[in-house]
N, C-alpha and C positions, 0 to 999 in steps of 0.2 A: 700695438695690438688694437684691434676695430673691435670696442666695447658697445658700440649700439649697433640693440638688435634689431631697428628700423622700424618700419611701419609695412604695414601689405594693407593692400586696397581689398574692400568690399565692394560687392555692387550694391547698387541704390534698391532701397528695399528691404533687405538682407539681414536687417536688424544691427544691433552695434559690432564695430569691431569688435576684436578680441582686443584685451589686455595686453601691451607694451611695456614692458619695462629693462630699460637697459642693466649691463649685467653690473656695473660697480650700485645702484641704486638697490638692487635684487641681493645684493650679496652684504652690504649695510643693513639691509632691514629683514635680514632672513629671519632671525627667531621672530618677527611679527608676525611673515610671511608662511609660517609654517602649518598655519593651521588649512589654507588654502592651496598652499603650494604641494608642489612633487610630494615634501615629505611629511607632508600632513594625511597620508594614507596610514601611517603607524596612529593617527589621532582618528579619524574615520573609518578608515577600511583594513586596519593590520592584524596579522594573521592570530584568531581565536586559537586560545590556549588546545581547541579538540575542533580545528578545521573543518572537518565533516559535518559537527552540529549546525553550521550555518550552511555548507556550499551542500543547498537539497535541491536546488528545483533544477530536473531532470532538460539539459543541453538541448536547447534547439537546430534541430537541421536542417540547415538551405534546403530546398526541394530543387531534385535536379528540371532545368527546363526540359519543355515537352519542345519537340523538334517532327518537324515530318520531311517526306524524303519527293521531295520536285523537282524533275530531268536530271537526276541522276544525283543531285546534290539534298544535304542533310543541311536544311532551314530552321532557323532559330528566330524569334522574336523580343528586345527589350524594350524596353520603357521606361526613360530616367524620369524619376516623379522627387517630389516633395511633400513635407506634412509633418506631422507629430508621432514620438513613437516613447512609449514608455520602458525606456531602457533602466532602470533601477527602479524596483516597485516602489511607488510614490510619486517618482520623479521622470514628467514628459520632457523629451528633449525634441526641438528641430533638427527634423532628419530629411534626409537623403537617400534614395536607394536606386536597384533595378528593380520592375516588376513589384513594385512595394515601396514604402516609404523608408526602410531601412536594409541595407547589403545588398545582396541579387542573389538567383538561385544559381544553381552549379552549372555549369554546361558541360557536357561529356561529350566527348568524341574521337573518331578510334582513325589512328595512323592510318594515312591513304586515301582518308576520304575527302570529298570536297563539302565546304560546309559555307553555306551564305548566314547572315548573321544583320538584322535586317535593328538597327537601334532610332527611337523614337525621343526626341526631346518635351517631356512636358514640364520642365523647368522655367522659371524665368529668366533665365541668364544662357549664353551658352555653355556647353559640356561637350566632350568626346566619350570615346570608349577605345582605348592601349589596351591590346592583348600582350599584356606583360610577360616578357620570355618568351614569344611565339615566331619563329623565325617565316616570315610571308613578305611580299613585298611592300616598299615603304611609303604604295599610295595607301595598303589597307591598315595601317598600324594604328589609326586610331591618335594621333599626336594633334597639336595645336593647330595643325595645317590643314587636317581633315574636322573642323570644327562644325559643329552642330548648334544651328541657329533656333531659341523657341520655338516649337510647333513643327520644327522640319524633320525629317527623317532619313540617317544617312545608312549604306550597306555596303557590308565588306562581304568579301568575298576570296577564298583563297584554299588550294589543297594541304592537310596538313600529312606534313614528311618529319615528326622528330619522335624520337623515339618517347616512350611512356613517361610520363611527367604529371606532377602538378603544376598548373600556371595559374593566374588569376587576368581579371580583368578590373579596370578602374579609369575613372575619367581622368584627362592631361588639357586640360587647357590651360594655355599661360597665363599663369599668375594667378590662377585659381584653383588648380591643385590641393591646394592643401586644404582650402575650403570644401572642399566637395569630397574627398576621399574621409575627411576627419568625422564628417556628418553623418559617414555610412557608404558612401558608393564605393561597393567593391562584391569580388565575387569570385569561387571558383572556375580555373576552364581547367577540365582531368581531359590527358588525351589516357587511350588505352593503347598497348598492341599484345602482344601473346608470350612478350616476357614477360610480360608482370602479374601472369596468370601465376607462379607460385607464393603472390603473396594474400593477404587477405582484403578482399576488392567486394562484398557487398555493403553497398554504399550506405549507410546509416545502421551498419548492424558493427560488421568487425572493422568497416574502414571509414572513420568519421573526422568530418572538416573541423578545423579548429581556426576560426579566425578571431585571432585576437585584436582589441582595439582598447584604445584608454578614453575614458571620459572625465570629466570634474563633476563631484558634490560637494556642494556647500558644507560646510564643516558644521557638526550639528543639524541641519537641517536637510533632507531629503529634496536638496531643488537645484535641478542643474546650476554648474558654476562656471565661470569662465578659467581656462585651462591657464597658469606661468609659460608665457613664451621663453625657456629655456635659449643656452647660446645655439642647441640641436633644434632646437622647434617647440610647439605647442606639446605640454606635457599635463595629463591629464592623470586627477590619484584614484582612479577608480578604474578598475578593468573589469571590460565583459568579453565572451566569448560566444560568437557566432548568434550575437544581441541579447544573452544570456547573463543574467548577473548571480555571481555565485553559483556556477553550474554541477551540476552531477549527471555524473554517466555509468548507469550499469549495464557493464558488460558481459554479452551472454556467451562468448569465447573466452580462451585462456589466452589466449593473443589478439591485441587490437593493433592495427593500423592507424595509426592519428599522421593526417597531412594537414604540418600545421603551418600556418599562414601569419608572417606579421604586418598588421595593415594598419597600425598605424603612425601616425603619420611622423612621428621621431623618436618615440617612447623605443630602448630597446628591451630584451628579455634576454635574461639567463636563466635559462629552463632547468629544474633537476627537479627530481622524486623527493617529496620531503625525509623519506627514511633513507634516502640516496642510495638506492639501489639502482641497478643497470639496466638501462636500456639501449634501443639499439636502433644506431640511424640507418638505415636501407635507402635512401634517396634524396639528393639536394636541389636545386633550383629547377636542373636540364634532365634529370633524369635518377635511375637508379644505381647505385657504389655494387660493383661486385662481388661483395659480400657483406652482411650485416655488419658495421663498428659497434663495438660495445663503446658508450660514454656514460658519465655518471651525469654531465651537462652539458649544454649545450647554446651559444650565444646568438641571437635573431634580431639582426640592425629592420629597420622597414626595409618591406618589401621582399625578403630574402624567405624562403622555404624551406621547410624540411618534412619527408616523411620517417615517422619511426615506429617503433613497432617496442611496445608496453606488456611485459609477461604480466599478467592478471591472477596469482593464485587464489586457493580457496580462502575466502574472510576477509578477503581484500579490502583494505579503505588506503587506497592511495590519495594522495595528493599533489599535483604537479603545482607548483610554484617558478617565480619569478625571485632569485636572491639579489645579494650586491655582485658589482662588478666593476671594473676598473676604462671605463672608456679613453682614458686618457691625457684627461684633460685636469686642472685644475683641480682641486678635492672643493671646493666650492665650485664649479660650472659642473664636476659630476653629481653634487648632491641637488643643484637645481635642475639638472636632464634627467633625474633619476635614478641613477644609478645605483643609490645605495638602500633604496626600496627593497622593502620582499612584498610578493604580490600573490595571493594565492590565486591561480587558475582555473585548475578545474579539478573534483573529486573523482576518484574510482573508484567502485565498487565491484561484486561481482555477484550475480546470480545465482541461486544454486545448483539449476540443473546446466551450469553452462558446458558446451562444450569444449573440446581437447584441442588444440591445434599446435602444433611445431615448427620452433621457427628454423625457416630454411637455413643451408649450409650456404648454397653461392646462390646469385642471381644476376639476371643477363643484363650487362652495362655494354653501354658504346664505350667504343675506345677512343681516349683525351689525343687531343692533337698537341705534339711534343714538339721544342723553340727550334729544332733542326728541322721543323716543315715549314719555319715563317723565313719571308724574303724582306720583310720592312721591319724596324723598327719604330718606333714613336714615344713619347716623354710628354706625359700630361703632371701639372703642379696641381693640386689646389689648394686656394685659397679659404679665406673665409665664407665669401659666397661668390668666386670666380673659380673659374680651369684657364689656365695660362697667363693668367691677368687680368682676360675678359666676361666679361656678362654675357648674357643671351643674345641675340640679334636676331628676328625669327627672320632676316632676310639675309643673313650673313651664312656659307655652308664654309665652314674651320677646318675640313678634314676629308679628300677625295680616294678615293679608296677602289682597288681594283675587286670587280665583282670576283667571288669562287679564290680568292687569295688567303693565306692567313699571314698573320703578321704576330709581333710583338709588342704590346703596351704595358710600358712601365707606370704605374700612377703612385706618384708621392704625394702626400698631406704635410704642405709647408706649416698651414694654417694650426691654431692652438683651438681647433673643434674638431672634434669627433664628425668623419663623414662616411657615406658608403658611396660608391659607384657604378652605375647598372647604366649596358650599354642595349641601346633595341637591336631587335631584327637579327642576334647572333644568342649563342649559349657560348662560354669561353671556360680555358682551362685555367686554375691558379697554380702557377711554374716557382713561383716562389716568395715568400713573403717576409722582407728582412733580409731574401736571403737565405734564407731556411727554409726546408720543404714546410707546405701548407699544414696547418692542422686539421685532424678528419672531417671537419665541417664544410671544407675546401678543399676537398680533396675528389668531388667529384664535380658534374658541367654547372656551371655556374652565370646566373646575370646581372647579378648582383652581389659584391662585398664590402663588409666592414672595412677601412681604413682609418686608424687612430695616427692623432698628431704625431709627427715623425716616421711615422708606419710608410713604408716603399710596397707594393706589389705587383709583382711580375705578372702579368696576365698574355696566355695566347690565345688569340683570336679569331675562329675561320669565321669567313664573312662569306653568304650564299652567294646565289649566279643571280642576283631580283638587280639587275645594272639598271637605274633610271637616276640618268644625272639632275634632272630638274627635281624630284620629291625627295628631300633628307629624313634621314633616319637623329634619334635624339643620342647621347650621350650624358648623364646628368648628375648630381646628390641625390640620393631618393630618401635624404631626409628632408621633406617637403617644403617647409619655409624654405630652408636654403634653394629649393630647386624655384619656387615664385621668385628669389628674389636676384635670382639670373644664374645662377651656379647651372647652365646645360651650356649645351654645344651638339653643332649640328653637323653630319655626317655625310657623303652619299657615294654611293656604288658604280662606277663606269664599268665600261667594255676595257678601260686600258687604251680607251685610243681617244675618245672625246672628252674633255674636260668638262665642267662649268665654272660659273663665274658668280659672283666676285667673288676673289679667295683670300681668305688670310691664313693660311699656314704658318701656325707659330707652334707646331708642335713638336718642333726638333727631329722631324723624321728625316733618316738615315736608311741605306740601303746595302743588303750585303751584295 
């Protein structure tokens, strides 16, 4: 068992690393450690006997970016900055963002259209911008490869064709990921098209972004802390939402819409209603479920989406929390990744004069592509921080793939950590997991899943017509230490007829 959890490099400037500490040292001195650590949020931040009297100050919302429309195409403009943001009153932290010194605004745009996207670096290090879930081709994706140098400015450009979704967008550069997504860079991108006109869609009224993140406070003291690098990554005991600490949202419907977002960077979340009453998921990663699932809860590894939809009665004081949950690992590596946390979210209130709305019977879903439309298989392991045995190689392409094909990928967790799996440049079906059909959180398009030690998942995979054998597409952990510290693998698309090179194919593909 690989008990250290390494070191990840800073750039020069950057302030100190983060905190290191391997997991049998972490696990000896936890009742120390608890006042700082994960579960030192029951000593700082756990949940008030009357939740409401603290979570008041009313949710802030990304403002969607302003866009204009030249030679035919809908133009967007960012700007990755840095600086100080007071994310828990009292306490400024060094942040990151688009367009601001913390998160980005939204960007919206609707199926069919072509959209340039023009991003600026005023960072001192380099950054990217990954349109996370955005199926385009794999020069615009935004990855390590399309890197963005201090002061340069790079533009993607591309039509978008997937049906109605939440995606987000966040920076990927190697080995710096985790650094820059944890500080704040991150952001919604909503596509729109005209099925998703039966649900509730004005944007900061009945349909509001929830991006959750974790930070550290110093236990007693209101001053930013340095986060426990859990065996899953930096874990931080303090959550704000959409830069919001202790938020409240009153809603002026009896039905809201929450697309909620987990960005950070390993912490996960088991969502439910504190009086656990039902709500209802209408949409996962790729798109919208055919009809509403009722769940009482709901589990969000980083990076993975969900839109739901929250009945709001009259007198309402809800409460969404974060409880325990079983990641699967050790009862010591789950209580220092978090797991056995309750976190409160965010409060719900409701207006008096709000209005009535009904939540729909069906809604219009694509249809999942089923293992009798795939001609390849494939067998990915992971490890601790490898897939197949190996680290990253940002010059190595591990996996050539025929463009417009679907296939089959089986991904097991050999490893004794908790991981998830998110692949670019596709949305994918989950065919089975164990073995066992999915549960309703995967049961619709998906770019990312939870995979827990000894957990197998069956994933189908269509892969677009975007054939460019020289530009790879990523493969990775999107719990983020592990992805710095080589857990990717690189992809790319032919015609079927030209290969590229160097290859190492160690991925057990098979052919029916």
């Amino acid at each position: 068992m690989n008990t250290d959890t390494g070191d990840s490099q800073q750039p020069p400037g950057d302030g100190p690393p983060p905190i290191r500490i391997n997991r049998r040292t972490l696990l000896l001195g936890l009742g120390a450690l608890t006042a700082i650590g994960a579960v030192g949020y029951w000593i700082t931040e756990g949940q008030p006997r009357n939740p409401g009297a603290t979570f008041a100050t009313p949710i802030r919302i990304p403002p969607l970016l302003e866009s204009e429309i030249i030679d035919g195409e809908r133009v967007f403009r960012l700007t990755a900055q840095a600086g100080e943001t007071e994310l828990v009153p009292g306490a400024v932290f060094a942040t990151m963002g688009f367009n601001g010194t913390h998160l980005g605004p939204t960007i919206r745009a609707a199926r069919g259209e072509r959209v340039r996207i023009h991003v600026t670096n005023d960072l001192t290090m380099p950054t990217t911008a990954h349109w996370h879930g955005m199926i385009l081709p794999a020069s615009q994706d935004g990855t390590a490869h399309q890197s963005i140098k201090p002061e340069a400015t790079w533009t993607a450009a591309w039509q978008i064709d997937q049906p109605a979704t939440t995606l987000w967008y966040h920076p990927h550069p190697h080995g710096q990921t985790e650094l820059q997504v944890s500080r704040g860079m991150a952001g919604l991108f909503l596509i729109d098209d005209d099925a998703s006109s039966a649900l509730p869609s004005e944007y900061g009224v009945d349909d509001i972004p929830l991006i959750i993140q974790d930070v550290t406070i110093q236990s007693g003291r209101t001053l930013p802390g340095t986060p426990i690098t859990a065996p899953i990554g930096r874990i931080g005991n303090t959550v704000i939402v959409n830069g919001t600490h202790q938020p409240r949202f009153q809603a002026s419907t009896s039905l809201v819409r929450f697309r909620i977002l987990n960005a950070s960077a390993a912490r996960c979340y088991n969502l439910e209603l504190a009086t656990r009453v039902t709500f209802y998921l209408v949409g996962t990663d790729g798109g919208l479920l055919p009809s509403p699932e009722p769940l009482t809860s709901l589990l969000l590894s980083p990076a993975e989406r969900a839109e739901v939809l929250i009945p709001v009665p009259r007198d309402a004081d809800l409460v969404l929390r974060s409880v325990p949950h079983d990641l699967g690992m050790s009862h010591g590596d789950n209580i220092t990744s978090g797991a056995e946390d309750t976190l409160g979210i965010l409060r719900i209130t409701r207006a008096a004069d709000a209005t009535t709305k009904t939540l729909p019977v069906a809604l219009s879903s694509t249809a999942l592509p089923e293992r009798k439309d795939t001609t390849t298989e494939r067998h990915f392991t992971l490890g601790n921080t490898t897939i197949n045995g190996k680290s990253m190689d940002m010059s190595r392409i591990d996996t050539v793939i025929t463009a417009n094909s679907t296939e089959t990928w089986t991904i097991s967790n050999s490893s004794d950590r908790a991981h998830n799996f998110h692949i670019h440049g596709t949305q994918f079906a989950v065919n089975a997991v164990n073995g066992a059909a999915p549960e309703p959180q995967n049961r619709g398009w998906k770019d990312t899943i939870f995979i827990a030690p000894g957990d197998t998942a069956e994933l189908i995979v269509p892969f677009s017509s975007f054939a460019d054998p020289s530009t790879p597409y990523m493969y990775h952990c999107h719990m983020l230490w592990h992805e710095d510290q080589g857990m990717m693998a690189q992809y790319v698309l032919t015609d079927g007829e030209h290969q590229t090179g160097p290859l190492h194919n160690n991925n057990g593909e098979s052919h029916h």
